[in-house]
N, C-alpha and C positions, 0 to 999 in steps of 0.2 A: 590820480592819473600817473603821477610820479612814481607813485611805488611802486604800478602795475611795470611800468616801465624796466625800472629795477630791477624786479624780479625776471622780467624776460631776458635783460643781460646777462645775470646770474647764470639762468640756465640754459645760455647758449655757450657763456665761458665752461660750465657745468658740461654739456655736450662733447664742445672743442679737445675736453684735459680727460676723457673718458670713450673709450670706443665701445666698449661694452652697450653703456647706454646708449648710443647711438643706433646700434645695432638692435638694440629692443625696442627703440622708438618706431626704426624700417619694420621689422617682423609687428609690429602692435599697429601701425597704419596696413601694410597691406592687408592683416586679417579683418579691418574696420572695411576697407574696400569691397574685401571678399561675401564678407557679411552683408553690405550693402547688396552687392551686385548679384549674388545669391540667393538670398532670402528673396519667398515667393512674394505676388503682391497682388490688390485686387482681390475679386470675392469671384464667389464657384457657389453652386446651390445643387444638390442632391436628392434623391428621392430613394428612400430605403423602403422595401415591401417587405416585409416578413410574412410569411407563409403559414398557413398551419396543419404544415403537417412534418415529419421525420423524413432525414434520408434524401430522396431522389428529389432535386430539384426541379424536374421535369416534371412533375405531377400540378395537375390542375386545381384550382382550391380557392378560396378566400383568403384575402392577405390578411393575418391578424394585426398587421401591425403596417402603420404605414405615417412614415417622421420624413418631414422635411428637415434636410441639414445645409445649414447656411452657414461658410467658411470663409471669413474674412481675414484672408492672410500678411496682410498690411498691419494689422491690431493682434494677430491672434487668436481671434475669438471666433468661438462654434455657437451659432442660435438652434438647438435640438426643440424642433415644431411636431407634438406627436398630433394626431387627426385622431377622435373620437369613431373608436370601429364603426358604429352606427348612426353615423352621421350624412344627411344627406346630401348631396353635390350636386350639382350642374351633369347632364351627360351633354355627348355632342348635339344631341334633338331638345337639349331646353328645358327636361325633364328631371324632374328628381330622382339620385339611385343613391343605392346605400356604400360608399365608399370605399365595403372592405368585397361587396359584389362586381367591380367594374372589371378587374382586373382576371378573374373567373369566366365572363360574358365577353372578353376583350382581351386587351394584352396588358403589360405594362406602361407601353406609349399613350394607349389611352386613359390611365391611371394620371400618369403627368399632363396629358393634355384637360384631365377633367380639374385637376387644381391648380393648374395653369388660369385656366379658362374662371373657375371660379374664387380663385385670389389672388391674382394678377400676380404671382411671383413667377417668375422664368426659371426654367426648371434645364440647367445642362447637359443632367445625366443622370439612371438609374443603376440602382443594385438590387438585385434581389437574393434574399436569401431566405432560412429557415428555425425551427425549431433546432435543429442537429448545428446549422450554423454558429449558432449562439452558443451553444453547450463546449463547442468545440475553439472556439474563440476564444471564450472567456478562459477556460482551462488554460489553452496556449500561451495568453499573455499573465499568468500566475494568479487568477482571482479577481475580484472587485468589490471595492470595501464600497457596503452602503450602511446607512442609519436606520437601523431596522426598529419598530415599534414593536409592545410582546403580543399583542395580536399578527402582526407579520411574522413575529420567529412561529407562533403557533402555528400558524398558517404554512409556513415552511417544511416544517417539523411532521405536521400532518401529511402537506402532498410528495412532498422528494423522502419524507424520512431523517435519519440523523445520521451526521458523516464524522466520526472519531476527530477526520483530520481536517471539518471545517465545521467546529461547534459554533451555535448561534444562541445567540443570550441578546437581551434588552440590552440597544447603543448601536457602536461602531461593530459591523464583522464583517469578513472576508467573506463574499459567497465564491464558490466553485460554479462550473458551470450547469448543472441539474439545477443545483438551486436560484442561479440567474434568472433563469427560464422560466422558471415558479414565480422568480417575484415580478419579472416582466409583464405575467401570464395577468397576475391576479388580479380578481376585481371583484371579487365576492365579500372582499373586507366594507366598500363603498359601491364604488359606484365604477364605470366605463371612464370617467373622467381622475378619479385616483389612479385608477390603471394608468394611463398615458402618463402621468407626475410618476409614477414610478419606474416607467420606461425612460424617462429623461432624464431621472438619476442614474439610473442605470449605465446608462453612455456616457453622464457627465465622469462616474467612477472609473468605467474603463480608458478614459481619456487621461485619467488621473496616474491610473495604471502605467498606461504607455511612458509616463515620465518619467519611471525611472529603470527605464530600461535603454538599451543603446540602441545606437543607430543598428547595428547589425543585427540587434535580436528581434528589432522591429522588423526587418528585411526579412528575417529569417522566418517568421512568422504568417508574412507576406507570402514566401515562398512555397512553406510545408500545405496555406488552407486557402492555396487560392481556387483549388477545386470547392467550395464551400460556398460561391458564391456566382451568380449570372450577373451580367452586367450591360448597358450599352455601350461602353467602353470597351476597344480593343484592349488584348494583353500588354502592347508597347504601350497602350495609353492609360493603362493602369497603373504600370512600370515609373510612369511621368507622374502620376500622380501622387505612388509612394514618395516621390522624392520629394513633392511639395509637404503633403503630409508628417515628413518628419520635423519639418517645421513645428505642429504644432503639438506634439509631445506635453502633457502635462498643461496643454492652454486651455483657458475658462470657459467654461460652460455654459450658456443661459437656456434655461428649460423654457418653455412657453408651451402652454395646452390650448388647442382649439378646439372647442366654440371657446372663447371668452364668457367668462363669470357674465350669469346677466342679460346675457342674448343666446340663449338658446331655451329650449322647450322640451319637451316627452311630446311626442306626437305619431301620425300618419301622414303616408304620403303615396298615392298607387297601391294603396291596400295595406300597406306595409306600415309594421311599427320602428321606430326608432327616433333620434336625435334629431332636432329640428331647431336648424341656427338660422340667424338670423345673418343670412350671406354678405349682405352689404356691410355690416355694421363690422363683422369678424373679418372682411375682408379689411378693412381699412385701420381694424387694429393689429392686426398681422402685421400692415405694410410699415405702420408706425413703428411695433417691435422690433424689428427687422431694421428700420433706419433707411429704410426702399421707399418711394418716393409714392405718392398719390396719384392714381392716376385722375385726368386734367376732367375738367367739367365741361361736358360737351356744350356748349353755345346755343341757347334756343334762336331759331330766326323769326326775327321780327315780321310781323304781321302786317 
C-alpha cells in the first residue's frame, strides 16, 4: 500500500515540473469521455432479404436469402442467423409456408412478423436487397477474403469463370463481387444448410473487410449504393444508423445456421416439399445463441 502511495506522489510531483504531460493527460481523459459517451450501446436486430433476381428492386420474387443480424453494440459483436430457404414457418393463420414464399404472397413485414411469431426474436427493422446488391457491395468495399475448399474454387471457376485479377486456388482468396454471389448462391456442393454456413462467412468476411478501411470510405460507400437497397428505415434513419455502425468496423462475427443440427427433417407440408424443423426445439436454441432470454412458461390452472 506504501508503494502504491509513492508512486502516486511521484507522479503528481512528475505532473506538477511537466506541462506537457499534463496536457496529454487533459486531451487522453477527454477522448476516454468521448469514447465513453459516443460509442453506441445496446442491441438492434435486422432482417436482411435477399432477393432472387438482378437489377430492379421492385420486382416481385422469392427471397433467396433471408439472415437475421443481431448487433450488440455494447460487446461489439454481430450474431449472422441465415434461415434454411426451405424451411417451414408459422404464417399468420397457424399454418405452414415455405420461408423464402412469404414475402412473394406478402410483403416483407410479414416475412418479420412470421419469424417473429415463430422464434420469438423482435425484429426492428428490415433491408432488402438483391443479387446486383451484393456484386456491387462487395466490389465497393475492395473484395472478401473467404476460405475456399477446391471443390468451391471448382465450383466457382465453373459458374462466374476465372478473373486474372481475382485468381482462386485451395485456402484464403479474395472474391470480387460475381464470385461473392456464386459462393453465397451455392448449394449444390451439400446441401441448403452448407449454403446458409457459406452465406455467414460471407458477411463475417465483409465485416472483416470494413476494418480496414476508414470512416470516410465507409460513408462513402454508404453514400455511392444507397440506391442498392429498400429498407423500413427512413434515409435520416439510416444516416443514424451508419453512425452507429462504424462502430463496428472489423467486430466478430458468429455465424449460427437454422434449423439446428438434430431437429429438423426432409419432409411435407400443404402438399409441399421442404425443410421440416422442429419450431420449438430451434426456437429455444436460437434464443439461447443469441443470449435473448426464454420465453416464460405459461402457468397451467389448477383444477
Amino acid at each position: 500500500m506504501n508503494r502504491i502511495r509513492a508512486y502516486f506522489e511521484k507522479a503528481k510531483i512528475y505532473l506538477r515540473q511537466h506541462r506537457r504531460a499534463r496536457i496529454a493527460c487533459i486531451v487522453l481523459a477527454v477522448l476516454l469521455a468521448l469514447f465513453v459517451l459516443l460509442h453506441p450501446h445496446g442491441k438492434m436486430t435486422f432482417l436482411v432479404i435477399g432477393m432472387d433476381n438482378y437489377g430492379s428492386l421492385n420486382e416481385t420474387g422469392r427471397s433467396d436469402v433471408t439472415m437475421l443480424v443481431h448487433v450488440d453494440f455494447t460487446r461489439t459483436r454481430i450474431s449472422a442467423v441465415t434461415f434454411a430457404r426451405d424451411m417451414f414457418v408459422e404464417n399468420e393463420y397457424g399454418k405452414l409456408s415455405k420461408i423464402n414464399t412469404i414475402i412473394r404472397n406478402r410483403d416483407e413485414q410479414a416475412l418479420c412478423d412470421a419469424v417473429e411469431r415463430t422464434f420469438g426474436v423482435s425484429i426492428d427493422g428490415w433491408f432488402r436487397v438483391n443479387f446486383t446488391t451484393v456484386i456491387e457491395l462487395v466490389d465497393a468495399i475492395g473484395g472478401a477474403q473467404v476460405e475456399l475448399t477446391s471443390a468451391e474454387v471448382n465450383y466457382l471457376n465453373r459458374t462466374v469463370g476465372r478473373y486474372p485479377d481475382s485468381p482462386l486456388e485451395e485456402g484464403l482468396c479474395r472474391l470480387n463481387g460475381a464470385q461473392a454471389l456464386a459462393y453465397a448462391r451455392c448449394r449444390k456442393l451439400d446441401n441448403d444448410l452448407g449454403r446458409g454456413e457459406r452465406q455467414g462467412k460471407l458477411i463475417a468476411a465483409m465485416v472483416r473487410q470494413t476494418g480496414h478501411m476508414t470512416a470516410a470510405n465507409v460513408a462513402g460507400v454508404f453514400s455511392s449504393l444507397k440506391h442498392a437497397w429498400h429498407s423500413s428505415y427512413s434515409a435520416l434513419q439510416q444516416i443514424g444508423l451508419l453512425g452507429k455502425a462504424l462502430w463496428l468496423r472489423g467486430a466478430n462475427v458468429t455465424r449460427i445456421g437454422v434449423p439446428f443440427e438434430g431437429h429438423w427433417r426432409y419432409g411435407s407440408a400443404n402438399g409441399t416439399s421442404g425443410v421440416v424443423a422442429d419450431l420449438e426445439a430451434n426456437r429455444l436454441l436460437l434464443l439461447d445463441a443469441l443470449g435473448l432470454p426464454a420465453p416464460r412458461a405459461t402457468a397451467v390452472p389448477e383444477e
